[in-house]
N, C-alpha and C positions, 0 to 999 in steps of 0.2 A: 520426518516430513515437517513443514513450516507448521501444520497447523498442532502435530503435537508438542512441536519446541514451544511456541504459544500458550499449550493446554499448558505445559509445566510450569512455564518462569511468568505468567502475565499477571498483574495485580488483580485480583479475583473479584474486586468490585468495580474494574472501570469499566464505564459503559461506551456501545457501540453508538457512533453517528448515525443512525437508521432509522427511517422510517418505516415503520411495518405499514404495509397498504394491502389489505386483500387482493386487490388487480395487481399488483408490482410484485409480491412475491407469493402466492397461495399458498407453494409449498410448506410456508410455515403456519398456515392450520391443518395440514395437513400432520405433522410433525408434534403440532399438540396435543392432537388426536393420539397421535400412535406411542408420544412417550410420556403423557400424561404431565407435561409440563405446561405451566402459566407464564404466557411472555409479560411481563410490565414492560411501562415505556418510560426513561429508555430500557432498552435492553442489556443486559449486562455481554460482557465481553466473552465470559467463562459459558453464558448459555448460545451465545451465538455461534461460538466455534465448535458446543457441541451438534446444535442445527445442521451447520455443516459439514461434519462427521457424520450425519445420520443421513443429508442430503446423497452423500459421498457412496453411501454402502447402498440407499436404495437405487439409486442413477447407474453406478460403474460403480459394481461389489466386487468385478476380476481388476480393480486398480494393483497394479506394480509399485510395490513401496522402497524397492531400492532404490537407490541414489545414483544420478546420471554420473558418472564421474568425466566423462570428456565428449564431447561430438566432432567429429572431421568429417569435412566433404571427402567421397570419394566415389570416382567417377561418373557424378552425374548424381550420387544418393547420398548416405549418409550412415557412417558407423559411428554407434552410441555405443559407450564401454562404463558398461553399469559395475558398483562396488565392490560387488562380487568374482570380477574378470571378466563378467560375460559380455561379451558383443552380440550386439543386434543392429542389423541395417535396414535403412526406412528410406522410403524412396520422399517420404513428407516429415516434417519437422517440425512441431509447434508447441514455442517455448512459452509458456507462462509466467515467471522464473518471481516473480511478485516484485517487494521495493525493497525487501531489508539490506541485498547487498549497496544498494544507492544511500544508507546513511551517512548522514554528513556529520564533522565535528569540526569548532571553531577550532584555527589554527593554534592556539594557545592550550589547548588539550592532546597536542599531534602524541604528547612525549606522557601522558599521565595513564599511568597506570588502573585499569579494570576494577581493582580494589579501592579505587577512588572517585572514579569518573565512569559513568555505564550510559549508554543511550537508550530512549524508551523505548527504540525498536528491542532492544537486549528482553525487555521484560523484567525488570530490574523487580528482586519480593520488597516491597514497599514495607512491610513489616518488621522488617530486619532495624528499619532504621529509627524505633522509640526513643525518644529523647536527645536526639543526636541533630544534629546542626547542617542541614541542610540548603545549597540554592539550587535553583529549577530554571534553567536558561531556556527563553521563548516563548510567542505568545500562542499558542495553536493550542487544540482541545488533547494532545499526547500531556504537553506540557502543563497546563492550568489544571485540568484532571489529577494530575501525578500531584501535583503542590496539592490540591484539598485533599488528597489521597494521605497525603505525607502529617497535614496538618489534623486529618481526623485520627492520624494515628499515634499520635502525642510526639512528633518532631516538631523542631523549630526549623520553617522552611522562609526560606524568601524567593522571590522570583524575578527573574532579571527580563528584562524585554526590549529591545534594540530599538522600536519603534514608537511613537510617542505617545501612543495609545493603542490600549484593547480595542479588537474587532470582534463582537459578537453577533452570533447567527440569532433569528427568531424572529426576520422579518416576516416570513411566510405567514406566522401564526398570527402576530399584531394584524395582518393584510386578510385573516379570514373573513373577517365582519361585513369585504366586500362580495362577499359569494360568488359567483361565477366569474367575476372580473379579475379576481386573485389566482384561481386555474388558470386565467391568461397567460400570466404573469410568471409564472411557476411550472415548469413540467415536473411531471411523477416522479422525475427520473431524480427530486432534487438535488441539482447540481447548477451552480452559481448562482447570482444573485436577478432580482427582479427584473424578468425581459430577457436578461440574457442566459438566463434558465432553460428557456423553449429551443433558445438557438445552439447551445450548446447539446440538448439531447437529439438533436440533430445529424450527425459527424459527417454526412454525405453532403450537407449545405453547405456545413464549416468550411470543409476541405476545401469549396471552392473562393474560399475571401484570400485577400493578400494576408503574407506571410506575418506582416508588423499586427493587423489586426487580428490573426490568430493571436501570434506569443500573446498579446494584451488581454484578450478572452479569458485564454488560458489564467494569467496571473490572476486576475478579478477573481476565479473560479475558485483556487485553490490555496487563496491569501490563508495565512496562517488564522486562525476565528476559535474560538468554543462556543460551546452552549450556552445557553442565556442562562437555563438553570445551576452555570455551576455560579454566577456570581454569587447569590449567597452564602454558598459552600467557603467564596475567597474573601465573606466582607474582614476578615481579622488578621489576613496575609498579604503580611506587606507586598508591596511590588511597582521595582525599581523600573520603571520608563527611562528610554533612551539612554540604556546604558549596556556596553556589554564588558567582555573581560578582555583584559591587555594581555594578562601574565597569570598563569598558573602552575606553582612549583610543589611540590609535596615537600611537610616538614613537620618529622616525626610524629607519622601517620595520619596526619592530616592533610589539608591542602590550603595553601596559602593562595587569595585571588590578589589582583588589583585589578579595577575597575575604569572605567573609563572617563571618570569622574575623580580617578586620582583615590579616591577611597580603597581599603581594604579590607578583605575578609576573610575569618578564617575558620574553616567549615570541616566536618567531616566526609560529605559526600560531595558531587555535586550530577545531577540527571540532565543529561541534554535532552531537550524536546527541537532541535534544532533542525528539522526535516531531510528530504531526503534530494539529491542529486542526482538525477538519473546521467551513468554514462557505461555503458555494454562492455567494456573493459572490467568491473568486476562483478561481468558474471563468468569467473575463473572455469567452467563447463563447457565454454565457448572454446577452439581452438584458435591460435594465432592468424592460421591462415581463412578464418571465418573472420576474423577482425580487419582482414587487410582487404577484403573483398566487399564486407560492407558500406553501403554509402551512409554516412552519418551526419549531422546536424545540430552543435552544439549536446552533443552527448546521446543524442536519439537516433534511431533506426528510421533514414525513412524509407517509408512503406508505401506501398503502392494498394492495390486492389486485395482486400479479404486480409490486410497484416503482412502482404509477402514483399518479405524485403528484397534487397537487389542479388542475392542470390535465392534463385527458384528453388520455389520446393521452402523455403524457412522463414516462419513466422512467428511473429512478436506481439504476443496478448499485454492488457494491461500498462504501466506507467510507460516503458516504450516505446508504444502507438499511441501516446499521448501530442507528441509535436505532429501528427501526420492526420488526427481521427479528433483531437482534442481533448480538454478536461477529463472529459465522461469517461474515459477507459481507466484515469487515478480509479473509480469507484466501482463496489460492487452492481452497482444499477446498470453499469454498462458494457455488463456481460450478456443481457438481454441482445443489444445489438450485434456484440461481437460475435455470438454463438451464428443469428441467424446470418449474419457475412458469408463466416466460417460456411457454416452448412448449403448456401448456395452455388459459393466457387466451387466447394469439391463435388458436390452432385453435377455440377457443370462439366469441370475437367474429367470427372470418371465417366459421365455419358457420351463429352466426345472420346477420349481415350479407348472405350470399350472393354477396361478393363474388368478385371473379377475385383467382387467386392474387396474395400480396404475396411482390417482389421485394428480395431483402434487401438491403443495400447499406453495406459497411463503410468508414469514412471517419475518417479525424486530426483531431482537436482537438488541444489544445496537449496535452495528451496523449493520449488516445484516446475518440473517440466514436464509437460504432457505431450505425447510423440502421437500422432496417429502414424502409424507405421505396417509395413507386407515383411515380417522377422523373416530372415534368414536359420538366424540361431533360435532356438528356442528359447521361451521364457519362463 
C-alpha cells in the first residue's frame, strides 16, 4: 500500500503541513491516548502515517490489502481483478488512487537515470547522501524540507527555483493577534490564503463561480510555499532564483547540469521537488475503455454530484475532484467534506433503490483504491 511504500523510503524527519486542531481532527487525542505517543508541532512525517495506520485498523480493520490490478466496466458494473487473479464485481467504484502517479519531472530529466535523479514523491533516504553534491529543483515545502534535510546531513546542497522568489506560509500565525477577525479570514480547514480560505472550504459555493475563477483559486491555493520555520534551517543554503536546467546528461557517475543562466553543474544527485500533474491516464488500473468514456478537463475527471464521474456508479476522491470541488480535496482536511458527500448520495440512492445493504470493501491500487462494492467472488 502507498502508506507502507512511505513508511519505508520517506526521510524520517520530514514534517507534515498540519495543523492539529482538537475540533479538526480528535481522532488524534484519541490515538495518543491509546499508543502513548507525543505529537509535537510540527508533526513529523514518520508519526503521522503511523496515526494513520492505527486510524486505519480502528475505523476498517477488514481492509483488503491486495492490489487492484485493473477495473472494466461490464454491463452496467464493474469487474476489479486484484494481484492475486481474483475478480470481484461492484456495482459502486470509488477510486482514491492519491498523487504519486501525477509526478512531474522537467523535460531535461525524461532520459536520467533513478541512480541519479529521484522525485520527493520516491522517498528518496536522504542519508545516503553525506558529503556528496547535491541540487534540489523547486520552491515547495517537499523541496526546501529535503535541501535542509540534505544540509543537516552533511551534503552540499543548492536549490534551484524557477520563480523569482520564495513563497512562505505563516500568515495565519502573524494574523493571530487579531482574534476573532483572523477566524474570519482563515477556515480550520487551512487551505489557501487569507479570505480565500473560507471560500475554498466551501466546494458546494465554489462549484458554482465561473470556470477562469476557479482554475485561479485553485492556483493561489496550491502555489508551491514552505513553512516559515524552515527559513532558518536554509539561512547557509544557497538558492538559485529564476533559474532552471536546460540539459542534464550523466558523465561518469555523475550528472552534468547546464542552467538557465548558461552556468554549469556538476553534482552527484539531483531531487526534484517539482509537483505533481494530475492526468487519469496514469492511473494504469483504469482500463482503456474507462478512459474513452470519461469526460475530462485539462487532465481532471469532471464530476458531477458526490465525485461521480460521467460514467455512473465511479468516483474520484482527492487531487481529481480538484478541478470540479476545488483546492480542498489536494488536502487531508478535505476528507471531512468528501466523506459526508459520499455518505449522503449512497444513503439516498440505496433508500430509493431498496436495495439490501452495501458491503464496503477496501482494496490497493498501485496506490490506494477503495471499492465500496456487493462481491460476486469472494474475498
Amino acid at each position: 500500500m502507498a502508506d507502507c511504500h512511505a513508511r519505508r523510503n520517506a526521510p524520517s524527519l520530514l514534517m507534515v503541513r498540519f495543523a492539529h486542531r482538537r475540533s479538526q481532527l480528535h481522532p488524534l487525542d484519541a490515538y495518543k491516548v491509546s499508543s502513548g505517543n507525543h505529537l509535537g508541532t510540527p508533526i513529523s512525517l514518520e508519526r503521522f502515517i503511523d496515526y494513520g495506520l492505527w486510524y486505519q485498523r480502528a475505523a476498517v480493520p477488514d481492509a483488503d490489502t491486495r492490489k487492484v490490478c485493473a477495473i472494466e466496466p461490464r454491463g452496467g458494473k464493474f469487474q476489479l481483478t486484484l494481484e492475486d487473479g481474483t475478480d470481484v464485481t461492484a456495482s459502486r467504484v470509488i477510486v482514491a488512487g492519491g498523487i504519486s502517479a501525477f509526478a512531474t519531472r522537467p523535460a531535461a530529466f525524461d532520459h536520467v537515470p533513478a541512480a541519479l535523479a529521484t522525485h520527493t514523491s520516491e522517498g528518496p533516504n536522504l542519508s545516503r547522501f553525506v558529503n556528496k553534491r547535491l541540487i534540489v529543483i523547486g520552491g515547495g515545502q517537499s523541496a526546501l524540507e529535503s535541501a535542509a534535510l540534505l544540509h543537516e546531513v552533511g551534503a552540499e546542497v543548492e536549490v534551484l527555483v524557477r520563480r523569482s522568489h520564495l513563497h512562505w506560509l505563516g500568515w495565519k500565525e502573524r494574523l493571530r493577534p487579531l482574534g476573532a477577525a483572523s477566524g474570519l479570514l482563515f477556515s480550520p480547514t487551512d487551505v489557501g490564503p487569507a479570505g480565500i480560505s473560507r471560500l475554498v472550504a466551501a466546494p458546494d459555493v465554489l462549484r458554482r463561480f465561473p470556470r477562469s475563477i476557479q482554475t485561479r483559486l485553485r492556483t493561489l491555493s496550491i502555489r508551491p510555499a514552505g513553512a516559515r520555520w524552515l527559513r532558518e534551517r536554509l539561512q547557509t543554503v544557497p538558492i538559485s532564483t529564476r533559474t532552471t536546467v536546460i540539459s542534464a546528461v550523466p558523465s561518469n557517475g555523475s550528472l552534468r547540469l547546464i542552467l538557465s543562466d548558461n552556468s554549469t553543474r556538476l553534482v552527484d544527485h539531483v531531487i526534484l521537488g517539482t509537483g505533481y500533474r494530475v492526468n487519469i491516464t496514469r492511473y494504469n488500473f483504469l482500463s482503456p475503455s474507462i478512459f474513452e468514456r470519461l469526460q475530462v478537463v485539462d487532465g481532471f475527471r469532471r464530476l458531477g454530484a458526490a465525485f461521480e464521474s460521467s460514467i455512473p456508479g465511479l468516483h474520484f476522491l482527492g487531487a481529481p475532484a480538484a478541478s470540479s470541488y476545488g483546492p480542498l480535496m489536494y488536502f487531508v482536511s478535505g476528507t471531512k467534506y468528501a466523506a459526508a458527500a459520499l455518505f449522503r448520495h449512497l444513503s439516498l440512492s440505496r433508500s430509493a433503490a431498496a436495495r439490501a445493504p452495501v458491503t464496503p470493501r477496501m482494496c490497493c491500487a498501485r496506490t490506494l483504491c477503495s471499492t465500496l462494492a456487493a462481491p460476486r467472488a469472494p474475498l
